[in-house]
N, C-alpha and C positions, 0 to 999 in steps of 0.2 A: 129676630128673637128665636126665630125658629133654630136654628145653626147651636146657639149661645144652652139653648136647654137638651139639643141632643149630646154636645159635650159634658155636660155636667151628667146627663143620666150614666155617659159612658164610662163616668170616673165614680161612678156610685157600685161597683165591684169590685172588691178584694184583688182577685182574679188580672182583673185590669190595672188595677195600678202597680199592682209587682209588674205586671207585663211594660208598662211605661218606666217603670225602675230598670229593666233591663234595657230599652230601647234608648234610655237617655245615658246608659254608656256606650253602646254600639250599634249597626246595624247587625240586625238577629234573622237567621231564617227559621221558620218554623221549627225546624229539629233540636235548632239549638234551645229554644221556648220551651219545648216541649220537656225536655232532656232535664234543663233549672227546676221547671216546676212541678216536673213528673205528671205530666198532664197527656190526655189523648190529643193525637194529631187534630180529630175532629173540635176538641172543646178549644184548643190552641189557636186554628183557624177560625174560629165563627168567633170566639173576643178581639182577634186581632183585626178582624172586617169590622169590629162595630168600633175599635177604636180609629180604624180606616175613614170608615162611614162618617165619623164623628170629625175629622178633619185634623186629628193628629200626627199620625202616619202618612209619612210614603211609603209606593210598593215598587219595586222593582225586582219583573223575572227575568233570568236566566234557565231558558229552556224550560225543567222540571222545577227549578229551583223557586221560592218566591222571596224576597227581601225586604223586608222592613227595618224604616229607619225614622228618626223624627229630624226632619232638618228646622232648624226653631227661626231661621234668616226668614224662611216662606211661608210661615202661619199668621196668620194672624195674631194682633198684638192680645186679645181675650183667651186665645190659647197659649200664648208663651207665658201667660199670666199663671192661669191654671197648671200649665207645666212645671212651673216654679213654684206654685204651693205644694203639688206631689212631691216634688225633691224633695221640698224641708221636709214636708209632711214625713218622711220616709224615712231621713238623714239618720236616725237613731233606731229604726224597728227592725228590729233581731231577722226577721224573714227577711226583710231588703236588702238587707246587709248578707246574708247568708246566699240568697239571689245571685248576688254580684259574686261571692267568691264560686259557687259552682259555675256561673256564666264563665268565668276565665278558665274551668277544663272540658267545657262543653265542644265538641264537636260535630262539623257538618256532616251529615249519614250518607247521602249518593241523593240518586232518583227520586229513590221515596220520600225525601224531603220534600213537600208541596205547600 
């Protein structure tokens, strides 16, 4: 039960669930998060750890680089569940939607992406 109530706290942020709107069309690196939501590096990283934490996410670094993705094959079936309420939940909110069109001009920065 434990696992089943830290997901749900983590999907209880505004914050976090644009950030799961972006991750369920692509793998994101921080910069690119950053960029969509105009958010600091630091608040970018510490949501993206709790939805890490939370068992949403994978991370994958290259060097400086760090990569998040949602692979939905390797979660658990209570989170692909919840993942698919976010979708719908989202399918029509102007910011989600708005999310996604800056996510396709966003670009990776160099190094300083972490």
């Amino acid at each position: 039960m434990y696992q089943l109530v830290k997901a749900t706290k983590a999907l209880s942020d505004e914050t976090r669930l644009r950030m799961l709107n972006l991750l369920l069309q692509r793998e994101c690196c921080v910069c690119e998060v950053m960029q969509v939501m105009n958010i600091s590096q630091t608040r970018a990283s510490r949501n993206l750890s709790l939805l890490y934490d939370a068992g949403f996410l994978k991370l994958r670094k290259e060097g400086l680089w760090a990569y998040y993705s949602i692979d939905q094959s390797s979660l658990e079936p209570y989170l692909v569940s919840l993942l698919d309420s976010v979708e719908a939940g989202l399918k029509d909110n102007p910011a989600a939607i708005q999310d996604k069109i800056r996510l396709e001009k966003a670009r990776r920065l160099g190094p300083r992406c972490q």
